[in-house]
DRENDO-1510 file (C-alpha; in Angstrom, 1 decimal, always signed):
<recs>
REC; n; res; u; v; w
REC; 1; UNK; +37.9; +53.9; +28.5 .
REC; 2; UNK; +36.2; +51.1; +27.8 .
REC; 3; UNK; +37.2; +47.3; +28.6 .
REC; 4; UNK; +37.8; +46.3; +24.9 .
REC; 5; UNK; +40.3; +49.4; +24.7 .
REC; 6; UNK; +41.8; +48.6; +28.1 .
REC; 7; UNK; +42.5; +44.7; +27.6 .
REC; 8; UNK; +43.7; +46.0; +23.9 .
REC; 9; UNK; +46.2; +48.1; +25.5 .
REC; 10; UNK; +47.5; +45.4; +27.9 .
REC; 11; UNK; +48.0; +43.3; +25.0 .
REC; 12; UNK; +49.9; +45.5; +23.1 .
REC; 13; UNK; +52.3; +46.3; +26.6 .
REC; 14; UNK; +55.4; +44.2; +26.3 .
REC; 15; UNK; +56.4; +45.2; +29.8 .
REC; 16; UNK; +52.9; +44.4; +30.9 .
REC; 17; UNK; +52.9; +40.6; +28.8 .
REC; 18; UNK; +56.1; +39.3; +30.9 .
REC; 19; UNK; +53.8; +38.2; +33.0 .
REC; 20; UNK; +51.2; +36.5; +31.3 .
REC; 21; UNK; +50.9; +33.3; +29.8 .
REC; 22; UNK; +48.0; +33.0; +28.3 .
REC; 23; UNK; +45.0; +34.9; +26.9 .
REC; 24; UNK; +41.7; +33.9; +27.1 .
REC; 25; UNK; +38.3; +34.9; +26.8 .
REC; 26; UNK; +35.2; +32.9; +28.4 .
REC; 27; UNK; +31.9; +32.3; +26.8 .
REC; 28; UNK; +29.0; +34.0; +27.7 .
REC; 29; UNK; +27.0; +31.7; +30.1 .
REC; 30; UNK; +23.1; +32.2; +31.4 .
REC; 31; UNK; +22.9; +33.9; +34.6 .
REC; 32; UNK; +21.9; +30.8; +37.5 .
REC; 33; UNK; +19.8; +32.8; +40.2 .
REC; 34; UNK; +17.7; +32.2; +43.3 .
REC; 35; UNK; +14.8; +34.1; +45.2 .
REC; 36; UNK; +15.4; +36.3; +48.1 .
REC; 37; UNK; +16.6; +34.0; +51.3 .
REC; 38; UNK; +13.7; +33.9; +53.3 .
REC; 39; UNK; +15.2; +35.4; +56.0 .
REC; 40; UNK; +16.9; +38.8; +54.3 .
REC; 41; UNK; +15.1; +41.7; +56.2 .
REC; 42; UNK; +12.0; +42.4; +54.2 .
REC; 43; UNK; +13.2; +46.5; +54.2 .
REC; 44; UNK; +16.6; +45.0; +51.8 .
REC; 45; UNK; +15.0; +43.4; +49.9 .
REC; 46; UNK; +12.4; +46.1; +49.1 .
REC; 47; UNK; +15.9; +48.4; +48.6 .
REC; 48; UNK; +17.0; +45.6; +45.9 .
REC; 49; UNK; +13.9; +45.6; +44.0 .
REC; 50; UNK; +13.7; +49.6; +43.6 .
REC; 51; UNK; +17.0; +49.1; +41.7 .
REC; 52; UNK; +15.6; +46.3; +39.6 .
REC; 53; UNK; +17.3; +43.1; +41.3 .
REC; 54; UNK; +14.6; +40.9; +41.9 .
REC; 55; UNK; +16.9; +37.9; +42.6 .
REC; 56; UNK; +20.2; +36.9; +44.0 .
REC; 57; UNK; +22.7; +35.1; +41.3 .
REC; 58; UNK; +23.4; +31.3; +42.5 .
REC; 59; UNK; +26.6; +32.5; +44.5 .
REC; 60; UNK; +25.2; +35.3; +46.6 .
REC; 61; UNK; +22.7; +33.0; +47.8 .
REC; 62; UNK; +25.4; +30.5; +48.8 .
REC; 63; UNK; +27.0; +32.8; +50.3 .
REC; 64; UNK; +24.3; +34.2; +52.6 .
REC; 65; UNK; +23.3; +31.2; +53.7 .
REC; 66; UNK; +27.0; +30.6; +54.7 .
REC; 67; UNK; +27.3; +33.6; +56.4 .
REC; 68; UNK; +24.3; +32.8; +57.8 .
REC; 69; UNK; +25.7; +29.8; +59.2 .
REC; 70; UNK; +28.8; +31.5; +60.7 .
REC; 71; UNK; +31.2; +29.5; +58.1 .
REC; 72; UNK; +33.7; +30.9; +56.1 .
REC; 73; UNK; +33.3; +31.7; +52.6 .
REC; 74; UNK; +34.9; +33.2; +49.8 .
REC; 75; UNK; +33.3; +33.8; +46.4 .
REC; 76; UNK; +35.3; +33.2; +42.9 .
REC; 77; UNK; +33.4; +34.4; +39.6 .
REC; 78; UNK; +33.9; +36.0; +36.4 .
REC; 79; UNK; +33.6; +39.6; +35.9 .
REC; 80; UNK; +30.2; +41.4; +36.0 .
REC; 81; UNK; +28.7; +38.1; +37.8 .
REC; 82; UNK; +27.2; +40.4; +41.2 .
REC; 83; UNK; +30.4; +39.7; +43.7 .
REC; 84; UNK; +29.9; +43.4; +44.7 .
REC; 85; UNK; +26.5; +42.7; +46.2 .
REC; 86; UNK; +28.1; +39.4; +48.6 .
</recs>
């Protein structure tokens, strides 16, 4: 099923719209990315690049370099935006 027929169907739920407020849909906004931290292990990034990611998106630099840093973090982002890969 795809995600057009799946947020269709929720719409069209009365039981499942109790419990939403609003509908909204975001605009499409450019990708904001960053090279490889210098210090990932040169073996993941080579993994990353043989599946085509030759960057990090904006946020999973950030939150390397928090880990990094032994701070806490947690990462907030639309879908489809690379949380998978924090």
């Amino acid at each position: 099923m795809s995600v057009e027929t799946a947020v269709r169907r929720l719409r069209l739920d009365p039981q499942f719209n109790r419990n939403v407020t609003t509908w909204q849909t975001l605009p499409e906004q450019p990708a904001r990315t960053a090279p490889f931290p210098t210090d990932l292990d040169p073996r993941l990034a080579a993994v990353l690049r043989a599946q085509g990611i030759d960057s990090l998106y904006s946020h999973q630099a950030a939150a390397w370099t928090a880990a990094r840093a032994g701070e806490n973090w947690v990462v907030v982002t639309p879908t489809a935006s690379g949380k998978t890969l924090c």
